[in-house]
Structures are given as C-alpha cells and as structure tokens.
C-alpha positions in Angstrom: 181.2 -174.2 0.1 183.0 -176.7 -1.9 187.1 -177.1 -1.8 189.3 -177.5 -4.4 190.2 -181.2 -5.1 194.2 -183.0 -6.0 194.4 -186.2 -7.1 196.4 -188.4 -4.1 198.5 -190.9 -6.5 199.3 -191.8 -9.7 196.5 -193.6 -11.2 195.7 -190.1 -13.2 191.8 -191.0 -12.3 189.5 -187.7 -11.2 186.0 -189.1 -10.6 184.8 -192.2 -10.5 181.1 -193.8 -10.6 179.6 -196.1 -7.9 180.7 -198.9 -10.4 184.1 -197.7 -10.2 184.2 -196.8 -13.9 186.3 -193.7 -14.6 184.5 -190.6 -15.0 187.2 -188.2 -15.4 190.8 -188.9 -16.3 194.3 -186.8 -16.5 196.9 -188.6 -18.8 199.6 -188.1 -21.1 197.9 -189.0 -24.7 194.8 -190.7 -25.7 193.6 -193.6 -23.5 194.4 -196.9 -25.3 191.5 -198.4 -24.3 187.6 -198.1 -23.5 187.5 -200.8 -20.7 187.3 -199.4 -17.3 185.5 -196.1 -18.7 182.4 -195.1 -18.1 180.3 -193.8 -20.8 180.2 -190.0 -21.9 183.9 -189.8 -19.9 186.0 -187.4 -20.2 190.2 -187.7 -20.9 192.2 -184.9 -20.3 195.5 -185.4 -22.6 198.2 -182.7 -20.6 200.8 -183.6 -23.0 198.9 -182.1 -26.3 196.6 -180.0 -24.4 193.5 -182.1 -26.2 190.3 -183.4 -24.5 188.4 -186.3 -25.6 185.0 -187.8 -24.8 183.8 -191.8 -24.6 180.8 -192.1 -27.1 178.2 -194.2 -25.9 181.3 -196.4 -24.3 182.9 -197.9 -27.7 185.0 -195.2 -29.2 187.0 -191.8 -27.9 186.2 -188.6 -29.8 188.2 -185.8 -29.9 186.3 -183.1 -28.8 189.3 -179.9 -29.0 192.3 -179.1 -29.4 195.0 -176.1 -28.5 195.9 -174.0 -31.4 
C-alpha cells in the first residue's frame, strides 16, 4: 500500500531521476529555465493553477489551464 508523499523543504522539487534531474516540480509561475530538468517534466504553476510539460528538454509547453 503506497503513502501519501509532502515535500520536506523548499526547493519545490517532487521527483527526481537517478541523474538528479527534476521530474516533477511545484512553483509559483513558469520555470525560467530548462537546465536541471529532465525531459518530458512536468511543472505545476500553484499561482495560476497551469501545468506545463518540458519537450524533448529545450522548451516548456503549456499543456492547461484553469478557466
């Protein structure tokens, strides 16, 4: 039986890969940057209630929004 999971400090990071890219982030607004993500990741904006997706590790998408 799996347990629910909290993120321990204020990095915002989720998941990680065994390279220590970021796999799934929480933030407030896009991510500035694609360094340090892995590809296909997934950014959870809290402030605007969007998600976005890393394509093939050179651009974020937005993928939806709240209406």
């Amino acid at each position: 039986m799996s347990q629910r999971h909290a993120v321990q400090d204020a990095t915002g990071i989720v998941a990680a890969d065994e390279n220590g890219d970021s796999l799934i982030i929480v933030s407030d607004g896009e991510p500035s940057s694609v360094e340090g993500y892995a590809k296909g990741a997934l950014a959870i904006d809290v402030t605007n209630g969007v998600l976005y997706v890393l394509n093939a590790g050179t651009d974020w998408q937005l993928v939806t929004t709240t209406s």
